[in-house]
C-alpha positions as CSV (number, residue, x, y, z in Angstrom):
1,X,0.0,0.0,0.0
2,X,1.3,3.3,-1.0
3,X,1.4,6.2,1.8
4,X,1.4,9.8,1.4
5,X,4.2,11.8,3.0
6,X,1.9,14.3,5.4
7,X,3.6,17.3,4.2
8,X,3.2,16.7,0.8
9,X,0.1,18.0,-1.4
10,X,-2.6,16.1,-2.5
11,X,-4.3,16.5,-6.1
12,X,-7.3,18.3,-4.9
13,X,-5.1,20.5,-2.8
14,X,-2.5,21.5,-6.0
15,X,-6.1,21.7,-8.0
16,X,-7.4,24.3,-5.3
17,X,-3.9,26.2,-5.3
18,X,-4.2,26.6,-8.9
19,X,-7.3,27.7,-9.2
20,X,-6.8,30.2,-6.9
21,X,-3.7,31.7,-8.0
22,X,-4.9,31.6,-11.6
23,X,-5.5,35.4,-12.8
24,X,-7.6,36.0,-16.5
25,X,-5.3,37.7,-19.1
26,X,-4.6,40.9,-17.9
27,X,-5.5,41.2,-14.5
28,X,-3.0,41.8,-12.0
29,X,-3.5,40.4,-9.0
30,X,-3.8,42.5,-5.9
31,X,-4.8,45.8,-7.7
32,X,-6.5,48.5,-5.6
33,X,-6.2,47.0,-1.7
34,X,-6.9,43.5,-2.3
35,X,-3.5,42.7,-1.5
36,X,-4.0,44.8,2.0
37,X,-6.8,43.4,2.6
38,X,-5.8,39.3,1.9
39,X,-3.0,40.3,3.7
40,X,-5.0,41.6,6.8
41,X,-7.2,38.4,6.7
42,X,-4.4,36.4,7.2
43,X,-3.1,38.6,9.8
44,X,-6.4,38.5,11.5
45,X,-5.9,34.2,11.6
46,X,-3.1,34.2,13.0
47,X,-5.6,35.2,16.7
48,X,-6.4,31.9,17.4
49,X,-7.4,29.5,20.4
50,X,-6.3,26.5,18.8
51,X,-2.6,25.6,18.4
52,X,-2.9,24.1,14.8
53,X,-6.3,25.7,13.6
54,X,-8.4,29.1,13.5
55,X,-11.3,29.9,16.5
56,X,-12.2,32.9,17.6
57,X,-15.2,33.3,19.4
58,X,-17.3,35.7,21.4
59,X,-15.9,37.6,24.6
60,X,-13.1,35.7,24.6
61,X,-9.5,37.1,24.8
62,X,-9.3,36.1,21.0
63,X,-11.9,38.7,20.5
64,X,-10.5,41.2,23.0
65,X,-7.2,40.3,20.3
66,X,-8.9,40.8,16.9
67,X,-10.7,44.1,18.0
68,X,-7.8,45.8,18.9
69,X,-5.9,45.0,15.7
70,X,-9.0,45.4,13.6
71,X,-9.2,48.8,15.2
72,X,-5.5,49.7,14.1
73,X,-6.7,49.1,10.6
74,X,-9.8,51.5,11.4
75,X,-8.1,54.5,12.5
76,X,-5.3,53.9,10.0
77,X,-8.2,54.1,7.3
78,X,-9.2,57.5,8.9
79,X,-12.6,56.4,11.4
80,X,-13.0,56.9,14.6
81,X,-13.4,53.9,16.4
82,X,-15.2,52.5,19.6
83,X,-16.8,49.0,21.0
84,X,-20.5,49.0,21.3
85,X,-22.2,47.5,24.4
86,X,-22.5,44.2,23.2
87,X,-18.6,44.0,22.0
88,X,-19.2,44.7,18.3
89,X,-16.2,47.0,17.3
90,X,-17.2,50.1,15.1
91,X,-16.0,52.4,13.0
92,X,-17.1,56.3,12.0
93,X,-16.2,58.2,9.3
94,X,-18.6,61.1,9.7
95,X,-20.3,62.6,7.3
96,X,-21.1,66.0,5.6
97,X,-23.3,67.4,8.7
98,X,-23.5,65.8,12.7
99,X,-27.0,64.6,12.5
100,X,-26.0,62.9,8.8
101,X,-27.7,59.4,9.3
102,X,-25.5,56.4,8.6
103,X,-25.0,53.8,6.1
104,X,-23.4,50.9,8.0
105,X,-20.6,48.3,6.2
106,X,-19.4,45.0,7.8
107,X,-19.7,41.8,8.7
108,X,-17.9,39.4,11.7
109,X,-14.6,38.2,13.1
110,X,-15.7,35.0,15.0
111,X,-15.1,32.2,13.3
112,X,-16.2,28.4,14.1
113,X,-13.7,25.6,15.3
114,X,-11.0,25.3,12.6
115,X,-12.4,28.0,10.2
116,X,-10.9,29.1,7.1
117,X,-9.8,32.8,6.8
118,X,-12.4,34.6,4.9
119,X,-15.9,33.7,6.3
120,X,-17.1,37.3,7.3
121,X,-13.3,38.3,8.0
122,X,-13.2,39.6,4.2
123,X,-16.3,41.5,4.6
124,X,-14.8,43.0,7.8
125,X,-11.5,43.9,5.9
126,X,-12.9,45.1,2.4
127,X,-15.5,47.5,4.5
128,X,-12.4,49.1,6.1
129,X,-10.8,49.6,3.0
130,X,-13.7,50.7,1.2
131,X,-14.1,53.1,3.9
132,X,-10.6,54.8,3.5
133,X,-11.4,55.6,-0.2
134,X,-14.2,58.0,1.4
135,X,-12.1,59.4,4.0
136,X,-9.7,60.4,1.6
137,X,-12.3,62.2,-0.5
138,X,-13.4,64.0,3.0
139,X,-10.1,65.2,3.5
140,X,-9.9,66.5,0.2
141,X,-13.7,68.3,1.1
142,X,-16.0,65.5,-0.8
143,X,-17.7,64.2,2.4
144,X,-20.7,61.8,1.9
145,X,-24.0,62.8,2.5
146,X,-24.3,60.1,5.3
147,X,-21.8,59.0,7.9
148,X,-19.9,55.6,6.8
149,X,-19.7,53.4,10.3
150,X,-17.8,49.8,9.5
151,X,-18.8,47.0,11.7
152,X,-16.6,44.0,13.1
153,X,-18.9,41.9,14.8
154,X,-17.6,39.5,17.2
155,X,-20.6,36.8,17.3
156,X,-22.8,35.4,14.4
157,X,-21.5,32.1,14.3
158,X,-23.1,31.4,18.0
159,X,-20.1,29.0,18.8
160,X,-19.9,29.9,21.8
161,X,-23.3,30.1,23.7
162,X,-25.3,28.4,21.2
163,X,-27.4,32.0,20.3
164,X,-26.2,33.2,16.9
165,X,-26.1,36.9,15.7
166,X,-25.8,38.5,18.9
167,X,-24.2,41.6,18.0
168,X,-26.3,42.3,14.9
169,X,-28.9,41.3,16.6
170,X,-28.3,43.5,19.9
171,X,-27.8,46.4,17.2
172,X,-31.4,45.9,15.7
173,X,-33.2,46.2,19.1
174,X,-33.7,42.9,19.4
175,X,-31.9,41.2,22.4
176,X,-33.5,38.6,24.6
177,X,-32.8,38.9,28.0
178,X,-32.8,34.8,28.1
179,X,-29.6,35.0,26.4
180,X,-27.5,36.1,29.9
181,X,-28.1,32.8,31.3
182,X,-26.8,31.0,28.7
183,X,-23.8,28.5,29.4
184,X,-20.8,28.0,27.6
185,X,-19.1,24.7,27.6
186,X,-17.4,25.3,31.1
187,X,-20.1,26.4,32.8
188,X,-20.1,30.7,32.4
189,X,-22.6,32.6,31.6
190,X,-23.4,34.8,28.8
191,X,-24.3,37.6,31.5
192,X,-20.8,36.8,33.0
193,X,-18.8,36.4,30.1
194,X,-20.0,40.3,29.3
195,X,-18.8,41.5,32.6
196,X,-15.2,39.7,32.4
197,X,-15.0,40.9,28.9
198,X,-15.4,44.9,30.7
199,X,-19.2,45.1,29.5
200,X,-22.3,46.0,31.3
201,X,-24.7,43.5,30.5
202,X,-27.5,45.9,31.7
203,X,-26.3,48.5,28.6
204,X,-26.8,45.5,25.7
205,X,-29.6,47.4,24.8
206,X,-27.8,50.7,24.3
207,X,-26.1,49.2,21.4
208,X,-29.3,49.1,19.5
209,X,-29.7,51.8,15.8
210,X,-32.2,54.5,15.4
211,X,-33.8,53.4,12.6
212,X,-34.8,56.6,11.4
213,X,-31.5,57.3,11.1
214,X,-30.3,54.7,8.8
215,X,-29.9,54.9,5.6
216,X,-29.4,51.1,5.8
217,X,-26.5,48.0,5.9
218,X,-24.6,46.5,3.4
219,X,-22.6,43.2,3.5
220,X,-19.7,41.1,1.6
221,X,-19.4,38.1,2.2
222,X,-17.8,35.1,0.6
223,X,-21.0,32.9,-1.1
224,X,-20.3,29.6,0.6
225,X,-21.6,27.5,-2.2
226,X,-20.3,26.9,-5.5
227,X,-22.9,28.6,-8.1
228,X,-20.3,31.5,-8.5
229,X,-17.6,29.4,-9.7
230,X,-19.9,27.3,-11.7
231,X,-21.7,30.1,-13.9
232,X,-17.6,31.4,-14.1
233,X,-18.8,34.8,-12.0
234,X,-16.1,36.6,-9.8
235,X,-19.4,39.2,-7.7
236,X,-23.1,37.8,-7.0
237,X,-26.1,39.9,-5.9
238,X,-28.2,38.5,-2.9
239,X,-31.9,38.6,-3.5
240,X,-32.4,37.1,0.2
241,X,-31.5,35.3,3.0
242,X,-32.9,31.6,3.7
243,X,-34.8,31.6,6.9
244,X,-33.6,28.9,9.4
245,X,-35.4,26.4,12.3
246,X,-32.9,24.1,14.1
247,X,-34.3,21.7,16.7
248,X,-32.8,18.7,18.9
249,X,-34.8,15.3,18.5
250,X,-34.8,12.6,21.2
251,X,-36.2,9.3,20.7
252,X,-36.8,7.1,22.9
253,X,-37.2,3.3,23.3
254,X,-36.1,0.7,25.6
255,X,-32.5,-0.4,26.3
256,X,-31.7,-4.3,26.1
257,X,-29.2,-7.4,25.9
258,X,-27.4,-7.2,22.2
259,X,-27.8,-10.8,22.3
260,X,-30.8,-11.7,24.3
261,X,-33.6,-9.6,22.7
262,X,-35.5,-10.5,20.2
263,X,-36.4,-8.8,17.1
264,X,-39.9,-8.5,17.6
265,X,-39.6,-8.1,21.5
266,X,-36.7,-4.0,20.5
267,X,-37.1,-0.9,20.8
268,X,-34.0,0.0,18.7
269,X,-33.8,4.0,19.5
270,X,-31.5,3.6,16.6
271,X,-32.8,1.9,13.8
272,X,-36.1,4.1,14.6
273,X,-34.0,7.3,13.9
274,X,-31.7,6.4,10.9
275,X,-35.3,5.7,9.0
276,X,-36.3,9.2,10.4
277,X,-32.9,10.3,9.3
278,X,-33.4,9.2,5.7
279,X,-37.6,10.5,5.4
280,X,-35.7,13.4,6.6
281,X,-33.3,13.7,3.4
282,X,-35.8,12.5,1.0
283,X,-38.4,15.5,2.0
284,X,-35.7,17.9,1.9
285,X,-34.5,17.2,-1.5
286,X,-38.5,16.3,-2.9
287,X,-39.5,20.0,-1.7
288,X,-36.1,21.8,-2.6
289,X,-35.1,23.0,0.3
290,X,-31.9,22.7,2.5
291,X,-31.6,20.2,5.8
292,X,-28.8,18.7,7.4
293,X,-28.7,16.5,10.1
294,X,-25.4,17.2,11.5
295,X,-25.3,15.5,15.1
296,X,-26.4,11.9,16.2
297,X,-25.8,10.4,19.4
298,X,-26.5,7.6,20.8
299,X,-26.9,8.3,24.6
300,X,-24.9,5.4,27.0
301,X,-24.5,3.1,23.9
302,X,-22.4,0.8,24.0
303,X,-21.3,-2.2,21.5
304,X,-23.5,-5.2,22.9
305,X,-26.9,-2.8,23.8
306,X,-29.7,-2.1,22.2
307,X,-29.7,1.7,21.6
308,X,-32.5,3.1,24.0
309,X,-32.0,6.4,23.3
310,X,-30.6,8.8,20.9
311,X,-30.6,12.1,20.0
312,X,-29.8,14.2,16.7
313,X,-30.0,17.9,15.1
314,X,-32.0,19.1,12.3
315,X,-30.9,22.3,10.3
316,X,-33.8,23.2,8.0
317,X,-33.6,26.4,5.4
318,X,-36.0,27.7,2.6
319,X,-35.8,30.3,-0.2
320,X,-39.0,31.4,2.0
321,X,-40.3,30.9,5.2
322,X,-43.3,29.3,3.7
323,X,-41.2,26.6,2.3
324,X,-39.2,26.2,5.4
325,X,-42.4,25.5,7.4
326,X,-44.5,23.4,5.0
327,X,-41.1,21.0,5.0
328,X,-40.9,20.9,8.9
329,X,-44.7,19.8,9.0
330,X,-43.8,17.4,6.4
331,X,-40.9,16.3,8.7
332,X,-42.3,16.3,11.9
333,X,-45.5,14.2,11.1
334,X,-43.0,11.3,9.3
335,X,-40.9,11.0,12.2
336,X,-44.1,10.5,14.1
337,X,-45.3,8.1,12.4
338,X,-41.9,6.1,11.9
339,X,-41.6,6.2,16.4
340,X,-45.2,5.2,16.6
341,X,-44.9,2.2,13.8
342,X,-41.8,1.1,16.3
343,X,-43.1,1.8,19.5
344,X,-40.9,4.9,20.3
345,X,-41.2,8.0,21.9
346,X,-40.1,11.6,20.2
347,X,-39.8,14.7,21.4
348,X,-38.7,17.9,19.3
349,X,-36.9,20.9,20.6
350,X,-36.9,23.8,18.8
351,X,-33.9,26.1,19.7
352,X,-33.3,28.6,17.2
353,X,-35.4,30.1,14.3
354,X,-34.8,33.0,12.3
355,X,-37.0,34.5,9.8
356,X,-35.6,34.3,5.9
357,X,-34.8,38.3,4.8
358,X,-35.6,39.7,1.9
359,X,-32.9,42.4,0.8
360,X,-33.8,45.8,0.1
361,X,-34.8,46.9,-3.8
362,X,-33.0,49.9,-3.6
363,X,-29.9,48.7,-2.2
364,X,-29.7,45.8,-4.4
365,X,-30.1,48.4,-7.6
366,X,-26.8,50.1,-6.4
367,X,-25.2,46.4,-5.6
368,X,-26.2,45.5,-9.2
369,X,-24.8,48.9,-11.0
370,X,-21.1,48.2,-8.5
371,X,-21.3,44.4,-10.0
372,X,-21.8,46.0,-13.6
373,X,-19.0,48.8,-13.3
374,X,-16.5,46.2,-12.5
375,X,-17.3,44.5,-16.3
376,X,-20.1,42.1,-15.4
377,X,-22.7,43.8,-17.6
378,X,-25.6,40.4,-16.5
379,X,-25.1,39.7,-12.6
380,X,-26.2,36.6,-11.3
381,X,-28.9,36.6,-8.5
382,X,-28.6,34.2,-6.2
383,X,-30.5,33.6,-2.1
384,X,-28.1,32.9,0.5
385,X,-28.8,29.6,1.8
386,X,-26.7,30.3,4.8
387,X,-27.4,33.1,7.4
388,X,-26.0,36.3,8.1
389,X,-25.8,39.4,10.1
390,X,-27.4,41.1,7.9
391,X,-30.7,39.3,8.5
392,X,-30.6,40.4,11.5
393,X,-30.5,44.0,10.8
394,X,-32.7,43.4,8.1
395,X,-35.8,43.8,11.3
396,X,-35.0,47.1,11.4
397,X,-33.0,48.4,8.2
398,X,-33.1,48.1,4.5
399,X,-29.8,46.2,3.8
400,X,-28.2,44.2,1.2
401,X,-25.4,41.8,0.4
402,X,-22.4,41.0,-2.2
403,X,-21.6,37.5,-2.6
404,X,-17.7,36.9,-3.7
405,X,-17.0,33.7,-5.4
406,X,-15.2,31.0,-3.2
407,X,-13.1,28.2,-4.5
408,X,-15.5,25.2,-5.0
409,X,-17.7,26.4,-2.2
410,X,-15.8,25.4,0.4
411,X,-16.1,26.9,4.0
412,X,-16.4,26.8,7.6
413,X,-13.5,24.6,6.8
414,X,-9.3,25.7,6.4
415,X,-9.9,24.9,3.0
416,X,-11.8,28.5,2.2
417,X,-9.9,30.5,-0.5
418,X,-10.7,33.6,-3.1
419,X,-9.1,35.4,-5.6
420,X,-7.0,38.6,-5.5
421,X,-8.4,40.0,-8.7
422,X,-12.5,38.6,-7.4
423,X,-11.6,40.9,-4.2
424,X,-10.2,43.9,-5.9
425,X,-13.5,43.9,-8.3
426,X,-15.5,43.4,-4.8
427,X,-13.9,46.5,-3.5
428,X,-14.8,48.8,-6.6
429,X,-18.3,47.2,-6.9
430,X,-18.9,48.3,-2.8
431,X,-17.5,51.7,-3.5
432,X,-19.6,52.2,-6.7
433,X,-22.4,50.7,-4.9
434,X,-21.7,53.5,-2.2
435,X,-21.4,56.1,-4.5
436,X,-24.9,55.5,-5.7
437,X,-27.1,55.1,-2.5
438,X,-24.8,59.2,-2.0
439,X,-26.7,60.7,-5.2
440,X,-30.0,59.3,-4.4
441,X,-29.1,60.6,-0.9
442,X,-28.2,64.2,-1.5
């Protein structure tokens, strides 16, 4: 049997490397900042609570780490800078009057275990370099007619406490006091993770927007799926952002001797929930939308038992909450039936849904004429099937999003990788984009 050497490269890695450092005729890469800000990325990995890995998660030292240097790169840029009351780093660049209202760019820093560098960490660094481009016209007397404020968020991924979006959704108002008592893995809680972090718990709410004075939110973010690359597209315009349910399922039967029960006499936890497991796939692909069951565990198995209890996750998204919904009815009422047929017990707990977003007309028009300017004269729409901060300021904000292809459509995984020349057109379809929401503005 041949072995590979474990520092050499495999195919698929020397095909990913390729493809990534592969530039069209006549593009050089890292033009106009995208070399700072690929450069910054990896700078930004480099904070990390694994040894051999990327993590970063929320009001940890790691994000104490990444704030601070993300902040460097703020004030560099020209913006005054500050952490919000749920630890969400911002930046200001003011605009042409003090009451201007604001047109916020960003996206997050936290990452999930052994991340890749670019999931919301290229949004984070392209709004800061965005944002210097209009700094630099303010100097020179050309302010905006709204203030720019670039936002480093330093929880969507909910890795930590389970509860995802909590900065965005601390900035739209929305913050459930349920959250404090949380529990991360060793036992703190959210409410005192905030106050060993330097926060006042009791002041989460402070962080929240005026509404009235937004002008609204845009987001780049990588596109986490492969439809980019496919139709050969560096930029993609978001028309929404899949709504999501997640739930925990136990089912319950009766432990027993490996050898001594009979067929007819189990009630195989198991076996009940890999057919649930399967009815589960088949609806989700017969209805088109998106579920994934990503934990199973069989609870005090052991080789020679019966399984008399297991439990396992169900991620379910939509193009629309309607679709999301009819599917978990669908879902629900089959696993029913399959415990009943076997004599089991179910129970379902729900513990996080999130309502799909729809992005904003008018902020998608500017989105689309940015995506045009950089050469694309036909951008592809596409809905996020994954969720971002953006939905969460979507409650209270128009907002909108720019998808960046991604090699093969890999992330939440080290393998995550972009282009140089795909960012630098990212950055000039953000500033174009910009430049439009200021005429209709003034």
């Amino acid at each position: 049997m041949t072995q590979t050497p474990a520092n050499s490269e495999t195919a698929g890695a020397r095909r990913r490397k390729t493809a990534v450092d592969a530039v069209p005729p006549g593009a050089e890469p890292g033009q106009g900042g995208a070399r700072r800000v690929m450069a910054r990325c990896d700078e930004v990995a480099l904070i990390s609570a694994m040894e051999h890995g990327i993590e970063r998660t929320y009001l940890t030292s790691q994000h104490k780490a990444h704030n601070r240097l993300a902040a460097q790169w703020m004030r560099s840029a020209g913006l005054q800078t500050r952490v919000d009351e749920a630890g969400t780093l911002r930046g200001r660049l003011p605009g042409a009057t003090p009451d201007a209202p604001v047109l916020y760019l960003g996206s997050h820093l936290d990452t999930v275990p052994d991340a890749g560098k670019y999931d919301g960490i290229l949004g984070v660094t392209a709004a800061i370099e965005v944002a210097s481009r209009f700094a630099e016209r303010a100097q020179a007397g050309e302010p905006l007619p709204f203030a720019l404020e670039v936002l480093a968020f330093g929880d969507e991924e909910g890795v930590r406490f389970g509860a995802t979006l909590l900065g965005s959704r601390a900035m739209a108002g929305t913050w459930d006091p349920d959250w404090f008592e949380l529990k991360d893995a060793r036992g703190v809680t959210l409410r005192e993770a905030m106050e060993e972090f330097g926060l006042d718990p009791d002041r989460v709410y402070d962080a929240a927007i005026d509404p009235e004075q937004t002008v609204g939110y845009l987001e780049a973010h990588i596109e986490q799926g492969p439809y980019l690359q496919d139709a050969d597209k560096a930029l993609g315009l978001v028309t929404s952002i899949a709504g999501a349910r997640r739930l925990t399922v136990t089912v319950i039967g009766e432990a027993g001797h490996a050898g001594g029960t009979p067929y007819g006499r189990r009630r195989d936890a198991l076996i009940g929930s890999s057919h649930a497991v399967i009815a589960i796939d088949r609806i989700g692909q017969e209805r088109g939308v998106i579920v994934t069951v990503g934990e199973l565990t069989v609870v005090d198995g052991a080789i020679n038992v019966v399984p008399g209890r297991v439990e396992f996750t169900i991620d379910l998204r939509a193009a629309t909450d309607e679709d999301r919904d009819a599917a978990y009815d669908e879902m629900i009422a089959e696993l029913q039936s399959i415990c009943l047929d076997r004599d089991l017990q179910v129970t379902v707990h729900e513990h996080h849904r999130a309502p799909g977003a729809l992005c904003d007309p008018e902020l998608m028009e500017a989105v689309r004429e940015g995506i045009v300017a950089t050469g694309d004269e036909e951008p592809m729409s596409l809905y996020s099937k994954a969720g971002h901060d953006a939905m969460a300021i979507a409650e209270v904000a128009p907002m909108a999003m720019l998808f960046t292809r991604c090699l093969d459509g890999i992330s939440h995984n080290p393998g995550e990788s972009v282009r140089h020349d795909d960012v630098d057109r990212a950055l000039d379809a953000l500033e174009t984009a910009i430049r439009r929401i200021a005429r209709n503005a003034a």
